[in-house]
C-alpha positions as CSV (number, residue, x, y, z in Angstrom):
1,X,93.8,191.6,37.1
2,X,90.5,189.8,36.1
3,X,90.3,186.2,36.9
4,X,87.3,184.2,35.4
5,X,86.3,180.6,35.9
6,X,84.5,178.0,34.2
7,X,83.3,174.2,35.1
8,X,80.3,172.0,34.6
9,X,77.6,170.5,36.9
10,X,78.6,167.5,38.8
11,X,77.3,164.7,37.2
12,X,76.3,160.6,38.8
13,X,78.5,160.4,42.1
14,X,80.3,163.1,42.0
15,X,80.6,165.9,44.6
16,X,83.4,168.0,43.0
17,X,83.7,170.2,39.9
18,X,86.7,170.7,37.8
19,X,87.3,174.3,38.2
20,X,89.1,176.5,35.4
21,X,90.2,179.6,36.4
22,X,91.6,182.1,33.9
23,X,93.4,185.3,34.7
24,X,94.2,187.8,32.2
25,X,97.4,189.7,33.8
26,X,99.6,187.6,34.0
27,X,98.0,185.4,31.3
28,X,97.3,182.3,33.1
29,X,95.2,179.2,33.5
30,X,95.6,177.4,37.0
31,X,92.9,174.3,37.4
32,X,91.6,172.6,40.2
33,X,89.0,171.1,42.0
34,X,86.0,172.2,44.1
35,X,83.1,171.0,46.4
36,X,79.5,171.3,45.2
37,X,77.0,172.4,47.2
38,X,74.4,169.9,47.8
39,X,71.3,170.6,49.3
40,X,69.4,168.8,52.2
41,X,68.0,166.1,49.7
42,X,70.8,165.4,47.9
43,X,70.3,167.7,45.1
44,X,72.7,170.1,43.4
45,X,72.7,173.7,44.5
46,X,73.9,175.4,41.3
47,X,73.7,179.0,43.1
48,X,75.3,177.9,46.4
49,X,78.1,176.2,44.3
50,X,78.6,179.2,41.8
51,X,79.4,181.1,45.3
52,X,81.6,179.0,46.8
53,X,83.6,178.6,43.3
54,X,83.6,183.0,43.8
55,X,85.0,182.6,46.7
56,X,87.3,179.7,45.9
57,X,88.3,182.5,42.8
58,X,89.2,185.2,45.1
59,X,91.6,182.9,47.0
60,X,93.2,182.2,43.5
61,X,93.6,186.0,43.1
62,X,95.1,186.7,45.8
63,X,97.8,183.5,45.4
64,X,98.6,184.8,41.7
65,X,99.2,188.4,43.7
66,X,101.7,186.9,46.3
67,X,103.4,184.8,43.3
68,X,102.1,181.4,44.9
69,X,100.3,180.6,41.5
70,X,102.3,181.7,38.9
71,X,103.0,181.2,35.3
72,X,105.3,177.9,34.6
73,X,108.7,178.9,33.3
74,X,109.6,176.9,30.3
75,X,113.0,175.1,30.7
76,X,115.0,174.9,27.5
């Protein structure tokens, strides 16, 4: 199971990113928000944040093992 993410750098006021996360077995997408990391003077910490969105990732993982994440079942 690989999961990947994507999102883009907080922009104006904001303080959270729009995390995508993709996994690839089972194939699914599961979305959701995420704190930057600001420094000390206000500015964003792109490294710090790409951690924390690691970490944030792993925690995704492991749901998506347990079945807490899981793909939607389509009713008919």
């Amino acid at each position: 199971m690989n999961i990947t993410h994507t999102y883009d750098t907080p922009t104006g006021d904001e303080k959270a990113i729009e995390v995508t996360f993709t996994c690839d077995t089972p194939d699914l997408t599961h979305i959701r928000s995420v704190n930057a990391v600001f420094d000390a003077d206000g500015s964003y910490n792109p490294g710090l944040t790409e951690a924390r969105v690691v970490e944030v990732g792993l925690g995704v993982k492991n749901k998506i093992t347990v079945g807490v994440i899981a793909v939607p079942v389509e009713e008919e």
